[in-house]
C-alpha positions, 0 to 999 in steps of 0.5 A: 185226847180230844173227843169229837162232838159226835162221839160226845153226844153219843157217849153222853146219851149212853151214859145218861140212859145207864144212869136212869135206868140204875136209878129206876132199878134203885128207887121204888115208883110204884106202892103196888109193888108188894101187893097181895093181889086183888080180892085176896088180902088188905093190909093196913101198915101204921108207920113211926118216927122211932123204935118206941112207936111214940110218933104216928107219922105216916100209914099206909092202906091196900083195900080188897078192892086193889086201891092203895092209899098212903099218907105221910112219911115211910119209915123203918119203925111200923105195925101191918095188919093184914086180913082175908077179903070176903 
Protein backbone atom coordinates (compact mmCIF):
# COMPACT_ATOMS: atom_id res chain seq x y z
CA UNK A 1 0.00 0.00 0.00
CA UNK A 2 1.57 3.31 -0.87
CA UNK A 3 0.65 6.10 1.00
CA UNK A 4 0.32 9.59 -0.67
CA UNK A 5 2.60 12.30 0.53
CA UNK A 6 -0.32 14.28 1.47
CA UNK A 7 -1.51 12.12 3.58
CA UNK A 8 1.93 11.36 5.16
CA UNK A 9 2.38 14.64 6.15
CA UNK A 10 -0.82 14.78 7.71
CA UNK A 11 -0.36 11.45 9.39
CA UNK A 12 3.12 12.72 10.43
CA UNK A 13 1.94 16.16 11.70
CA UNK A 14 -1.00 14.04 13.93
CA UNK A 15 1.33 11.91 15.14
CA UNK A 16 4.26 14.37 16.01
CA UNK A 17 1.42 16.73 18.12
CA UNK A 18 0.06 13.33 20.00
CA UNK A 19 3.49 12.68 21.05
CA UNK A 20 4.23 16.04 22.29
CA UNK A 21 1.42 16.43 23.80
CA UNK A 22 2.00 12.89 25.99
CA UNK A 23 5.25 14.09 26.49
CA UNK A 24 4.17 17.54 28.37
CA UNK A 25 1.59 15.31 30.11
CA UNK A 26 4.47 12.73 31.35
CA UNK A 27 7.14 15.40 32.18
CA UNK A 28 7.11 18.11 35.05
CA UNK A 29 8.28 21.76 33.14
CA UNK A 30 7.20 23.80 35.90
CA UNK A 31 8.80 23.83 39.91
CA UNK A 32 5.38 25.71 40.90
CA UNK A 33 3.46 22.95 40.26
CA UNK A 34 3.13 21.93 44.08
CA UNK A 35 3.20 25.29 45.40
CA UNK A 36 1.53 26.32 48.52
CA UNK A 37 0.45 29.53 47.41
CA UNK A 38 1.88 32.81 47.56
CA UNK A 39 2.06 34.34 51.16
CA UNK A 40 0.71 30.96 52.90
CA UNK A 41 3.58 28.61 53.37
CA UNK A 42 7.50 28.15 52.29
CA UNK A 43 9.09 24.94 52.29
CA UNK A 44 12.47 23.95 52.22
CA UNK A 45 13.30 20.46 50.60
CA UNK A 46 16.81 18.86 51.20
CA UNK A 47 17.34 16.11 48.48
CA UNK A 48 19.97 12.82 49.13
CA UNK A 49 21.85 10.34 46.97
CA UNK A 50 20.57 7.33 49.01
CA UNK A 51 18.08 6.04 52.15
CA UNK A 52 20.88 6.71 54.57
CA UNK A 53 20.93 10.60 53.52
CA UNK A 54 24.89 10.29 53.69
CA UNK A 55 25.32 12.63 50.32
CA UNK A 56 23.63 16.21 49.88
CA UNK A 57 23.01 16.40 46.35
CA UNK A 58 20.68 18.78 45.70
CA UNK A 59 17.83 21.22 47.53
CA UNK A 60 15.14 23.03 46.84
CA UNK A 61 13.41 26.44 48.32
CA UNK A 62 9.40 27.99 47.70
CA UNK A 63 10.01 31.49 49.56
CA UNK A 64 6.75 33.47 50.89
CA UNK A 65 7.29 35.80 48.45
CA UNK A 66 6.40 32.82 45.44
CA UNK A 67 10.44 32.66 44.29
CA UNK A 68 11.15 29.00 43.63
CA UNK A 69 14.99 28.33 44.02
CA UNK A 70 16.51 24.84 43.26
CA UNK A 71 20.05 23.36 42.83
CA UNK A 72 21.23 20.24 42.22
CA UNK A 73 19.70 16.80 41.20
CA UNK A 74 15.88 15.84 42.43
CA UNK A 75 15.79 12.51 44.26
CA UNK A 76 13.48 10.08 45.93
CA UNK A 77 15.54 10.41 49.21
CA UNK A 78 14.64 14.18 50.85
CA UNK A 79 13.89 15.86 54.13
CA UNK A 80 10.95 19.23 53.58
CA UNK A 81 10.42 21.56 56.03
CA UNK A 82 7.60 23.89 55.77
CA UNK A 83 6.42 26.81 58.09
CA UNK A 84 3.81 29.55 58.12
CA UNK A 85 4.44 32.98 56.48
CA UNK A 86 3.90 36.10 58.46
Amino acid sequence: MRVRPLRRSLLFTAVATFLGAAAGFFVATDARADDPGTGVEQESREYYSDAAMTQHVGGWWYDCNGNVRSWGVQTIYMTSYRSACY
